[in-house]
DSSP file (Angstrom, degrees, kcal/mol; ACC not computed):
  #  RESIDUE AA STRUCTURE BP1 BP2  ACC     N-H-->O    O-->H-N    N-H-->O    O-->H-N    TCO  KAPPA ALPHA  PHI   PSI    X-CA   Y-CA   Z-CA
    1    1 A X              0   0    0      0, 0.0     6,-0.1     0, 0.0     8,-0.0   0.000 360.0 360.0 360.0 137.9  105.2   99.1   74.3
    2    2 A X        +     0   0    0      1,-0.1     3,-0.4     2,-0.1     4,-0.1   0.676 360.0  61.7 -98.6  -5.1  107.4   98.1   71.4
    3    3 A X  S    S+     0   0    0      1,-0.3     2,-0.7     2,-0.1    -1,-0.1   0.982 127.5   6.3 -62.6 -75.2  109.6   96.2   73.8
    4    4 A X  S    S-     0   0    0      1,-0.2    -1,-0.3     2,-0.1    -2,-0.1  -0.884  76.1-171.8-116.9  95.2  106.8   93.6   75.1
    5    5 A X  S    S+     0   0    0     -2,-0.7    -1,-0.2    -3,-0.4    -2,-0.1   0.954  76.3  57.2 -41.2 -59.1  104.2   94.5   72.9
    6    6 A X  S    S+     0   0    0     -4,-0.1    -1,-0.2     2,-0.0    -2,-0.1   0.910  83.7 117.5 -52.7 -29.6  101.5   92.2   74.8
    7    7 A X        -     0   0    0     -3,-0.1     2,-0.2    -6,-0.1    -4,-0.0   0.128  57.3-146.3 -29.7 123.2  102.1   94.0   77.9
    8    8 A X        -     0   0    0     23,-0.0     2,-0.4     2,-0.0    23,-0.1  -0.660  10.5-152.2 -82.7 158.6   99.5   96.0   79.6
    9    9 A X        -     0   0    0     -2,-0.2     2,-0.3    21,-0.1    21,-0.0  -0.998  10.3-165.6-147.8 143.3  100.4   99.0   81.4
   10   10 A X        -     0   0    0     -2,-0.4     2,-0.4     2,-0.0    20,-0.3  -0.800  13.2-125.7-114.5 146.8   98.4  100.5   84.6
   11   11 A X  E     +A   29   0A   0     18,-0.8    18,-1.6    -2,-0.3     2,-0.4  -0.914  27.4 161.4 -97.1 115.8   98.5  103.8   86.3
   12   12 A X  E     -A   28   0A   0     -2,-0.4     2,-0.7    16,-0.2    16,-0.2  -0.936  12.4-169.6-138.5 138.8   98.9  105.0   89.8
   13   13 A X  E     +A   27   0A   0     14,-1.5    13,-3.7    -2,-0.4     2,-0.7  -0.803  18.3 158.9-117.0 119.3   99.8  108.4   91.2
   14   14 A X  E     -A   25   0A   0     -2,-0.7     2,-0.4    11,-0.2    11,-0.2  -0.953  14.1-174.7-131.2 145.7  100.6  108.6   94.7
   15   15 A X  E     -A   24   0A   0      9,-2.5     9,-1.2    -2,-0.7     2,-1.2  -0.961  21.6-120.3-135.2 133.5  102.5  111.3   95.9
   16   16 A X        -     0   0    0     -2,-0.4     7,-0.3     7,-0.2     6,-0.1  -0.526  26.5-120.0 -90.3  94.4  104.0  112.0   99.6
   17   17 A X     >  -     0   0    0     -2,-1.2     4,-1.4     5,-0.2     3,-0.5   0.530  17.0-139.0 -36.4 136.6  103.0  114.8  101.3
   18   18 A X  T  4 S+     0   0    0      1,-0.3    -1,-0.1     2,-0.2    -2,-0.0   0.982  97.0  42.3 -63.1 -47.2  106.2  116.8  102.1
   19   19 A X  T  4 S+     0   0    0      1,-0.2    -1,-0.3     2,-0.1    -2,-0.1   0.547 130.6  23.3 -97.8   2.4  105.2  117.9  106.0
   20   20 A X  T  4 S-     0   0    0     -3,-0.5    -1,-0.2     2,-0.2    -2,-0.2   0.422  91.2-144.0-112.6 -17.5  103.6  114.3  107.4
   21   21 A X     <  +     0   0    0     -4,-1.4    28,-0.2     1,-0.2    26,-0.1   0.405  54.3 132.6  84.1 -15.4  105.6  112.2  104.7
   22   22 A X        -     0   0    0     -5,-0.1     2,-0.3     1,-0.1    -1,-0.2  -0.474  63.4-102.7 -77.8 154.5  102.4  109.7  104.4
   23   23 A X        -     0   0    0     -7,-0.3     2,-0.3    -3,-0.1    -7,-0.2  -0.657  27.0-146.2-113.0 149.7  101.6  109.0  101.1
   24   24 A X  E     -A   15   0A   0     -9,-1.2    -9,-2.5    -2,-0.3     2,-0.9  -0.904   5.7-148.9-118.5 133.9   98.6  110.4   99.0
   25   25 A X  E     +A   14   0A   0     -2,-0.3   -11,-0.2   -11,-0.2     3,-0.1  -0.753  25.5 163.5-109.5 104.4   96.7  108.5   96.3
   26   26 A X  E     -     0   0A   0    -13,-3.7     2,-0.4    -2,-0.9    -1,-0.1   0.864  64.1  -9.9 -93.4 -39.3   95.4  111.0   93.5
   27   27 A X  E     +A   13   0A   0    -14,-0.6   -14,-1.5     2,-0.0     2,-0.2  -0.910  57.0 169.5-138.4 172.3   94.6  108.5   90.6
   28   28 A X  E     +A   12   0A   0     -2,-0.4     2,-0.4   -16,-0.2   -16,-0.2  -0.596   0.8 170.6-152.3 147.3   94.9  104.8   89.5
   29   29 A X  E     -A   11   0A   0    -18,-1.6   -18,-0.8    -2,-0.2     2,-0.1  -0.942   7.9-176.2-138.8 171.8   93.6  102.6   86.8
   30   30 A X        -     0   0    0     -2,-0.4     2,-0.3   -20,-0.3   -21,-0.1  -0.231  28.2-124.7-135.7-149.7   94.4   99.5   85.9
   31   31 A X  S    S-     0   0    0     30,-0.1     2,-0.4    -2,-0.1   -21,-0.0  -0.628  72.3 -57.9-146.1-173.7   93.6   96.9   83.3
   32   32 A X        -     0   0    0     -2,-0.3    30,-0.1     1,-0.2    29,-0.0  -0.668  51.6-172.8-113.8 136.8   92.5   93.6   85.0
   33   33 A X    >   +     0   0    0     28,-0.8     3,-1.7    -2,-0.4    31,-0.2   0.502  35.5 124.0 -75.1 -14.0   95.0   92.1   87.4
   34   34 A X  T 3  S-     0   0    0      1,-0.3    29,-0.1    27,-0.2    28,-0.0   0.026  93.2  -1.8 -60.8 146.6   93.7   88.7   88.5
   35   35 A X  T 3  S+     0   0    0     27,-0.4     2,-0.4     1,-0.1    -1,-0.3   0.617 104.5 118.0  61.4   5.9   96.1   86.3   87.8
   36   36 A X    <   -     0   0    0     -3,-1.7     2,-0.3     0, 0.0    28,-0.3  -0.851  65.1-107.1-116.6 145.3   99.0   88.6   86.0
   37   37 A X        -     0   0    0     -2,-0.4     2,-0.6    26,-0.1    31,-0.2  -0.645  39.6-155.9 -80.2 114.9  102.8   89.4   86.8
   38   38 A X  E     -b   68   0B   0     29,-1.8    31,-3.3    -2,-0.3     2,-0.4  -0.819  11.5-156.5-112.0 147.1  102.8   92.8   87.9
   39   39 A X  E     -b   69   0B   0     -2,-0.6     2,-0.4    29,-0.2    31,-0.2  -0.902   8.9-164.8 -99.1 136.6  106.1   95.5   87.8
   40   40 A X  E     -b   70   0B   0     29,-3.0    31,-2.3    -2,-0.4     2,-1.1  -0.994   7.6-169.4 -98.7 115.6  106.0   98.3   90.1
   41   41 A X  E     +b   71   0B   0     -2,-0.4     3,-0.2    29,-0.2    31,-0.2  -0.485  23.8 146.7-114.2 125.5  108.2  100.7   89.2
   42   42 A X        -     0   0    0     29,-1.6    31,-0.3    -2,-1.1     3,-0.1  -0.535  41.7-138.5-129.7-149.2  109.2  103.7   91.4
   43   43 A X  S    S+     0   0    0      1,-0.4     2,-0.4    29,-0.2    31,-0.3  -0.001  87.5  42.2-137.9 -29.1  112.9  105.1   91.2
   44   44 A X        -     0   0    0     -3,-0.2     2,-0.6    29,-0.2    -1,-0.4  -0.898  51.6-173.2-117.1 145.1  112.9  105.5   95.1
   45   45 A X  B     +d   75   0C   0     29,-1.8    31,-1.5    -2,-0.4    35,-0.2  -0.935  33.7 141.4-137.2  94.4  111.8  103.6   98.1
   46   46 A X  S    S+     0   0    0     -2,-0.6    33,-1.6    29,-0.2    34,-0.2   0.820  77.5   7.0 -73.9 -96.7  112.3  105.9  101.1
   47   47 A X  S    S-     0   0    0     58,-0.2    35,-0.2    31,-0.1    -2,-0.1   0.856  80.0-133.9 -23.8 -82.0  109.8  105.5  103.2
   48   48 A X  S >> S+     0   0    0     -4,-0.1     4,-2.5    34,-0.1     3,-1.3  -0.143  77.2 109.5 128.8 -41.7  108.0  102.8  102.0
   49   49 A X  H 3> S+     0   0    0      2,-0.3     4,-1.2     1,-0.2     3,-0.5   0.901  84.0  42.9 -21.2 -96.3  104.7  104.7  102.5
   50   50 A X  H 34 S+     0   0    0      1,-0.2     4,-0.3     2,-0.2    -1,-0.2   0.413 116.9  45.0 -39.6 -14.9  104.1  105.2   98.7
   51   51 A X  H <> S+     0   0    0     -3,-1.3     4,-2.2     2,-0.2    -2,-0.3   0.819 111.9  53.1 -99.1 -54.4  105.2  101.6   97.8
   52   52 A X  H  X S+     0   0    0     -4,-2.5     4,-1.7    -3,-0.5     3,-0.4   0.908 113.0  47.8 -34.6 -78.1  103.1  100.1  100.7
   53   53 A X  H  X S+     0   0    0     -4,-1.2     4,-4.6     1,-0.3     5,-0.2   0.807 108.3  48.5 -24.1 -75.7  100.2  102.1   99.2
   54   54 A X  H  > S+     0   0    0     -4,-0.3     4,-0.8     1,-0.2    -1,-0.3   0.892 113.9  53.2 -54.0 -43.5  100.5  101.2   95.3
   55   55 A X  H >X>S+     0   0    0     -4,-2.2     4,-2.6    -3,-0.4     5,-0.6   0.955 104.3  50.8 -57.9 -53.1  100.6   97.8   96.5
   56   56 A X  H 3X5S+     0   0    0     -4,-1.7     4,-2.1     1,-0.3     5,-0.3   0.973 114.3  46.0 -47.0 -54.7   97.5   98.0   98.6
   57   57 A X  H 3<5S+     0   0    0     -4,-4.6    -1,-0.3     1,-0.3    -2,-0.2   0.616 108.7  53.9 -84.3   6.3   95.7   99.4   95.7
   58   58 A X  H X<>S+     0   0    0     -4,-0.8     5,-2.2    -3,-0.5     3,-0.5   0.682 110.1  45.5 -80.6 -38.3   97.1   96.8   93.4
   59   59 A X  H ><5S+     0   0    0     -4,-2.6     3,-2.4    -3,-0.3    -2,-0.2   0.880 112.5  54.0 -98.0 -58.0   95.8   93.9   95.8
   60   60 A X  T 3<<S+     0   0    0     -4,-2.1    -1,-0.2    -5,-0.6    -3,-0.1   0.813 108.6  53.4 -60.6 -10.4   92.0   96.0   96.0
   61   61 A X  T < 5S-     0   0    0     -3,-0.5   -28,-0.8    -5,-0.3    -1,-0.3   0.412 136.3 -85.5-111.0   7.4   92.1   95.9   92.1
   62   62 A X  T < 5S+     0   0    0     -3,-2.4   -27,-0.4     1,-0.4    -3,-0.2   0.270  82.8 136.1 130.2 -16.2   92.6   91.9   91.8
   63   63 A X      < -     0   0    0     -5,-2.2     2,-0.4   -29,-0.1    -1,-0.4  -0.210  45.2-142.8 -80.4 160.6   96.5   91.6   92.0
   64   64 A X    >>  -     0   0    0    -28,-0.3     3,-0.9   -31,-0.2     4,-0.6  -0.952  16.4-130.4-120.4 139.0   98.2   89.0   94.2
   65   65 A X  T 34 S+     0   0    0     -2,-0.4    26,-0.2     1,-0.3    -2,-0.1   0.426 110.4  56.9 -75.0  27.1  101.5   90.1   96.0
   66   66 A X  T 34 S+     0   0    0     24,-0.1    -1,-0.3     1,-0.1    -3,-0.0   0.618 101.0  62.2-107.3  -1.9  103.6   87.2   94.9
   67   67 A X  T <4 S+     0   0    0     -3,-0.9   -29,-1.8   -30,-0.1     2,-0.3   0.721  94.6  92.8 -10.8 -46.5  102.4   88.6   91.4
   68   68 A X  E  <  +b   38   0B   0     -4,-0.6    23,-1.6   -31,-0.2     2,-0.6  -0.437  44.3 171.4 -74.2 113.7  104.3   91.7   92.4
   69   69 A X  E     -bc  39  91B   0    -31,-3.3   -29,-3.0    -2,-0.3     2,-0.7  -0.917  19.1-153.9-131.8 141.9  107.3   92.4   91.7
   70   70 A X  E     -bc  40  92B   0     21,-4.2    23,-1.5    -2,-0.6     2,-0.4  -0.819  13.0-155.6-119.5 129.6  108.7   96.4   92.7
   71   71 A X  E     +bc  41  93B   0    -31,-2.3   -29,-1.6    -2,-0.7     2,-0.2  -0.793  20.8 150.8 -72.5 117.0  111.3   97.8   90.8
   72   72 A X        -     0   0    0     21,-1.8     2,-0.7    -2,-0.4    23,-0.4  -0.668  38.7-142.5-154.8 153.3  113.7  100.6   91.8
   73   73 A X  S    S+     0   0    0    -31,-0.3    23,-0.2    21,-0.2   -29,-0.2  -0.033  88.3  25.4 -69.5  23.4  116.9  102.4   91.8
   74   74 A X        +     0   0    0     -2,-0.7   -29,-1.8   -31,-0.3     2,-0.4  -0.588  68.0 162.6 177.8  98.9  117.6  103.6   94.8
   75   75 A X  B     -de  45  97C   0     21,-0.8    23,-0.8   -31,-0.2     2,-0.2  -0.975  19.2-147.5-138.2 157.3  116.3  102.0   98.6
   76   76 A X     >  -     0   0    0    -31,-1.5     4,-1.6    -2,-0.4     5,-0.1  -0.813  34.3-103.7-130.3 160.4  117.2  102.3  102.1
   77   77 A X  H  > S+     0   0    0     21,-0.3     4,-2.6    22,-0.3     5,-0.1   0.714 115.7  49.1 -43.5 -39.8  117.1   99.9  104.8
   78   78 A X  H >> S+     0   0    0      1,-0.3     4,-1.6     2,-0.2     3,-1.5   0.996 111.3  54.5 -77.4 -66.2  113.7  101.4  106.7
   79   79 A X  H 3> S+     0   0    0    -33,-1.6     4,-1.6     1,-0.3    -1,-0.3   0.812 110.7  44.0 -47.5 -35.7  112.0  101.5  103.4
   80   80 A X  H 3X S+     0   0    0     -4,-1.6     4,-1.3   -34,-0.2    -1,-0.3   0.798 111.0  52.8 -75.9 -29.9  112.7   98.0  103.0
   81   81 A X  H <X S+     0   0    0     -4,-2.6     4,-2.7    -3,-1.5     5,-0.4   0.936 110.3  47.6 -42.2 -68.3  111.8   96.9  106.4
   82   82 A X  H  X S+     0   0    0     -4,-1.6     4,-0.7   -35,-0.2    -2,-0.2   0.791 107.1  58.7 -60.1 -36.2  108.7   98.4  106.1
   83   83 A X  H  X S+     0   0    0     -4,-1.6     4,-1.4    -5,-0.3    -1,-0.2   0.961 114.2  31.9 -32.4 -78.5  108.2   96.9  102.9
   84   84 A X  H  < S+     0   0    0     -4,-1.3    -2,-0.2     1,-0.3    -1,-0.2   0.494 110.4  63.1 -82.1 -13.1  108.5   93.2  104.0
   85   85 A X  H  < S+     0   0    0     -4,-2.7     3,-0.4     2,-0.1    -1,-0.3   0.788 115.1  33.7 -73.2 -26.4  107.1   93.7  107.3
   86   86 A X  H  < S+     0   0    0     -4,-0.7     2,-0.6    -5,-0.4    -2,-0.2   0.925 138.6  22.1 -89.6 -36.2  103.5   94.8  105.4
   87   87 A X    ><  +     0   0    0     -4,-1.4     3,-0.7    -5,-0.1    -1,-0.3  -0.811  64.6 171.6-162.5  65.5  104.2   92.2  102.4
   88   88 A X  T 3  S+     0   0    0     -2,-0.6    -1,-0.1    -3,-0.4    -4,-0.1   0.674  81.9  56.0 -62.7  -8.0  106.6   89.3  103.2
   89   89 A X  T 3  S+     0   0    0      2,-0.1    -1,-0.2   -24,-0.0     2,-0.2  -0.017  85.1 120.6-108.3   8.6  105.8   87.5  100.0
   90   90 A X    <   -     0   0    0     -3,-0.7     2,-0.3    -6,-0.1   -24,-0.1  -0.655  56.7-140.8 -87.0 133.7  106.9   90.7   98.0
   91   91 A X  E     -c   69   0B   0    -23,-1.6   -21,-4.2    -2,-0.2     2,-0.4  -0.933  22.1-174.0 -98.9 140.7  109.7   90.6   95.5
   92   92 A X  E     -c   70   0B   0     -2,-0.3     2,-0.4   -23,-0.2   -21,-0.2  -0.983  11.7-174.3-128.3 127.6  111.8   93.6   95.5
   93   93 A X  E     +c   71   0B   0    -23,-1.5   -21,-1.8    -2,-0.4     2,-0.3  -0.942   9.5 175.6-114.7 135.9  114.9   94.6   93.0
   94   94 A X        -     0   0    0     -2,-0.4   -21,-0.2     1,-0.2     3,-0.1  -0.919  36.5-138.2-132.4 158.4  116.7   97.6   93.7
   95   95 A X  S    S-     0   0    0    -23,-0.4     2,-0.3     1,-0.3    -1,-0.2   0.926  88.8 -23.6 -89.5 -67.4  120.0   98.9   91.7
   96   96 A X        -     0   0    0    -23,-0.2   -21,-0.8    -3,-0.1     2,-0.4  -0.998  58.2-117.4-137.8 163.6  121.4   99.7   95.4
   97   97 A X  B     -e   75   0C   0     -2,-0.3   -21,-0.2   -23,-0.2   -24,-0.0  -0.692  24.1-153.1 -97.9 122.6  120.7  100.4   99.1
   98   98 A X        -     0   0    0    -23,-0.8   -21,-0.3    -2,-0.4    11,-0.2   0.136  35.1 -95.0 -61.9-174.9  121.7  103.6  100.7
   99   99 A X  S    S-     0   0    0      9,-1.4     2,-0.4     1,-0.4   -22,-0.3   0.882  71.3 -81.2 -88.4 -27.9  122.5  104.0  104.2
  100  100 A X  E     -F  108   0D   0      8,-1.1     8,-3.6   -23,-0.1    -1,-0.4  -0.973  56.3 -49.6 161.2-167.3  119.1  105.2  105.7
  101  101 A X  E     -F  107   0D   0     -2,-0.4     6,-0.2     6,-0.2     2,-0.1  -0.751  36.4-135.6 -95.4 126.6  116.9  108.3  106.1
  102  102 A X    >   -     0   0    0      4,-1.7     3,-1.6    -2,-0.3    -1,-0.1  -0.321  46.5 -82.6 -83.1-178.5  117.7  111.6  107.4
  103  103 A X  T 3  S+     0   0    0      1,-0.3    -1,-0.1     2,-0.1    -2,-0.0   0.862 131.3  47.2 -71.6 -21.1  115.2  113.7  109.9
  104  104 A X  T 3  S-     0   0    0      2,-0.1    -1,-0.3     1,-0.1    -3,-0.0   0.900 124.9 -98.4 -81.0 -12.4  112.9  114.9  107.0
  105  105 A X  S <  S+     0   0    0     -3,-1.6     2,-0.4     1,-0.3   -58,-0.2   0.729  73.5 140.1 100.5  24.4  112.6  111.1  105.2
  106  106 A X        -     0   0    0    -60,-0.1    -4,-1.7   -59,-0.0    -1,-0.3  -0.942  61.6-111.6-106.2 136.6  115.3  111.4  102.2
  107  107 A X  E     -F  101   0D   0     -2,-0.4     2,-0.4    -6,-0.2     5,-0.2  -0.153  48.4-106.2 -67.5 146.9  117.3  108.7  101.4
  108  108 A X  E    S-F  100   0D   0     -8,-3.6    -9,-1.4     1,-0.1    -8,-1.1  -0.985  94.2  -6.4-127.6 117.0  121.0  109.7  102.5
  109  109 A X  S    S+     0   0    0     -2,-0.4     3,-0.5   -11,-0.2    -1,-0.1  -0.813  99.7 143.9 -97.4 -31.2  123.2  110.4  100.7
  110  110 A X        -     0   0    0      1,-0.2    -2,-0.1   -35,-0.1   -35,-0.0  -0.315  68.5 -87.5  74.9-153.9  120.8  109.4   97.9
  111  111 A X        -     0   0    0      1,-0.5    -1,-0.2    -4,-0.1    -3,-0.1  -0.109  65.6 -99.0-145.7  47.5  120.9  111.4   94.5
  112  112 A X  S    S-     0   0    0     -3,-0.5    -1,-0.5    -5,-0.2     2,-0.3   0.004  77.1 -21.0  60.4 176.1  118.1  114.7   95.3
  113  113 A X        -     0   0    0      1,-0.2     5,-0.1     3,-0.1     4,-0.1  -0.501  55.8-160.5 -87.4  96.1  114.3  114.9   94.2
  114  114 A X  S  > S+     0   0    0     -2,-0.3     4,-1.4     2,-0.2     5,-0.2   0.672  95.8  67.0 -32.0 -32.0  114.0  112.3   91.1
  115  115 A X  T >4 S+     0   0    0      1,-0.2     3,-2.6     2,-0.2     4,-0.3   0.933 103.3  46.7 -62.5 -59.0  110.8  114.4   90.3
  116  116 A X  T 34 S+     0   0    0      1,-0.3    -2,-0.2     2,-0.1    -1,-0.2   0.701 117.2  38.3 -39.6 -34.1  113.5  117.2   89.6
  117  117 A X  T 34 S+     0   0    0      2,-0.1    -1,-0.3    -4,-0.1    -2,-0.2   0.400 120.1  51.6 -78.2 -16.7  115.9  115.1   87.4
  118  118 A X    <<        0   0    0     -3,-2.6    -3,-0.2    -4,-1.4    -2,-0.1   0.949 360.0 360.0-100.4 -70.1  112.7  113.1   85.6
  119  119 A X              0   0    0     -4,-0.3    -3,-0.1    -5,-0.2    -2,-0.1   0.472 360.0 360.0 -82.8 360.0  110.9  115.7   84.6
């Protein structure tokens, strides 16, 4: 990174199956966590599911959650509930909170499927 060159940067892909909504963990790697400030970065916290998850497998590779801090632009209340109920010692920054979830699990009003606008 030419921003914080010393940074290390990790990978994890979890992606949430569209018909149960639970989140699926296809890859991660890491560089080693003990003892390091970690960003999580996601763009959405819906759920929670997928952030719960990446956290779990950040803590099973060496991280500590008040290491953690998860990033993103867009979160609703349940997802943030769910959050701090799993992981009270979590920091979380969000640019702002929606009102909640509709019946399939998308943030309302929200701004449609980030993978579609990202990639």
């Amino acid at each position: 990174s030419t921003i914080v060159p010393e940074a290390l940067v990790g990978k994890i892909l979890i992606q949430r199956n569209e018909n149960t909504a639970e989140p699926m963990l296809f890859y991660s790697k890491f560089p080693n966590l003990i003892n390091k400030k970690i960003y999580l970065l996601d763009p959405m916290l819906a759920t929670g599911g997928s952030a719960i998850a990446a956290i779990k497998e950040l803590i099973s590779n060496g991280a500590n959650v008040k290491n953690i801090v998860f990033l993103n632009v867009i979160a609703c209340p349940e997802g943030l509930d769910n959050i701090f109920r799993e992981f009270p010692d979590i920091t979380v920054v969000t640019g702002c909170i929606d009102e909640g979830l509709n019946d399939k699990k998308y943030i309302i009003p929200g701004l449609g499927d980030y993978g579609d606008r990202f990639y």
